[in-house]
C-alpha positions in Angstrom: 0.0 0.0 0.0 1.4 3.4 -1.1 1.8 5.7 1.4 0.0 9.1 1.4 1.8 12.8 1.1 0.6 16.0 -0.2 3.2 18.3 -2.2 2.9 22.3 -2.3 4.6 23.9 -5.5 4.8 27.6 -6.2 3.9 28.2 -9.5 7.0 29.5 -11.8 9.8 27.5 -9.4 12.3 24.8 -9.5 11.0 22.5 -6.9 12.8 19.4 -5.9 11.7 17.0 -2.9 13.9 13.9 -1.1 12.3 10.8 -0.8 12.8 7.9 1.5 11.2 4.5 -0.1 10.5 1.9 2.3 10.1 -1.8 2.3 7.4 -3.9 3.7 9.2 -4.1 6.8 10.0 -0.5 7.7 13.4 -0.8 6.3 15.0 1.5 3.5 14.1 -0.5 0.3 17.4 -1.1 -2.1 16.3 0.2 -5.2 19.5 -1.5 -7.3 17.8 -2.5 -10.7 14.3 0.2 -10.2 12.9 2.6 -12.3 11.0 5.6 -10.7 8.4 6.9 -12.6 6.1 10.0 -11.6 3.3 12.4 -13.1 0.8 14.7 -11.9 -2.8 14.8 -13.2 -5.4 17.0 -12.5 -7.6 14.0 -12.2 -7.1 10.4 -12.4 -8.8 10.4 -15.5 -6.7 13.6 -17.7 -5.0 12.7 -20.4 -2.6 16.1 -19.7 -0.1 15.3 -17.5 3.6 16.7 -16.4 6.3 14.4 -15.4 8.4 14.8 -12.1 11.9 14.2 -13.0 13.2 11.4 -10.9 16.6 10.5 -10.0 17.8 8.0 -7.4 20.6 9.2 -5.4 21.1 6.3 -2.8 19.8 2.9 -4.4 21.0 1.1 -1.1 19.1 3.4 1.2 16.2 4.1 -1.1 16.7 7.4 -1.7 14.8 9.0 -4.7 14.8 12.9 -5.6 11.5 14.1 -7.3 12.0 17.8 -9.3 10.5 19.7 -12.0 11.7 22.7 -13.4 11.0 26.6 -13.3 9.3 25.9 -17.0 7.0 23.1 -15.9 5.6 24.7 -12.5 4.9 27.9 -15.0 2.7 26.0 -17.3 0.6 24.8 -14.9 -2.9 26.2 -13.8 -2.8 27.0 -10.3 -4.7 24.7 -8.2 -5.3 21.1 -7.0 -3.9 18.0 -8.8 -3.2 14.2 -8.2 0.3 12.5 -8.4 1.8 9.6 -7.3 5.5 7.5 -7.4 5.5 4.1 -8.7 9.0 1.9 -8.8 9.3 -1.1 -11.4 11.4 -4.1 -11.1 13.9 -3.8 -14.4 13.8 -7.9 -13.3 10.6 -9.2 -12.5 8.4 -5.9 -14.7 6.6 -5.8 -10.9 5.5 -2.3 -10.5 4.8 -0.9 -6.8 2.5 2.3 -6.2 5.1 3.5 -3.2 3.7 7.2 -2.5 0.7 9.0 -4.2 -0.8 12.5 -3.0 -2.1 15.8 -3.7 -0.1 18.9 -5.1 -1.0 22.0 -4.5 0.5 24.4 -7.1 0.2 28.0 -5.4 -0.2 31.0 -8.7 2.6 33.0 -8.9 2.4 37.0 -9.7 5.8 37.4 -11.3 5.8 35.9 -15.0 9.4 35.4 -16.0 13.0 36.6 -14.4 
């Protein structure tokens, strides 16, 4: 079972966020031969979506880093939308829903720096 964790993003910045995947068991999960996939959605069912950029910094201790960029957070509407992290086995092809959420995109009055 994923677990639960809302994001807040201000609309127009870089926004990165650490993540600590667990195993079953509590421990950190070793994420040695994963892919980490992520997207936001306004709704389960849009077909628009943005990607978080994901990077694993620690593969023994689970460690993921979630980001998306200045130009991304820009494009979006301000408001409410869904996202979640899944991890796939490059072995087995078994993919895990690990953390899912809300993210709050706050509008931004400045347009461009």
């Amino acid at each position: 079972m994923a677990i639960y964790a809302n994001l807040s993003i201000d609309q127009g910045s870089d926004f990165s966020e650490e993540l600590k995947i667990q195993d079953m068991s509590g421990e950190p999960a070793d994420l040695a031969g994963y892919t980490i996939k992520s997207e936001i959605r306004r709704t389960i069912s849009s077909e628009t979506k943005y990607d978080f950029v994901c990077t694993v910094t620690n593969a023994s201790d689970g460690v993921v880093v979630i980001g998306l960029p200045a130009a991304t957070s820009n494009a979006m509407r301000p408001g409410r939308y869904l996202y979640d992290v899944e991890i796939k086995s490059d072995i087995s092809n078994i993919i895990t829903r690990v953390i899912e959420g809300q993210v709050e995109i706050t509008g931004g009055i400045t347009r461009s720096l």
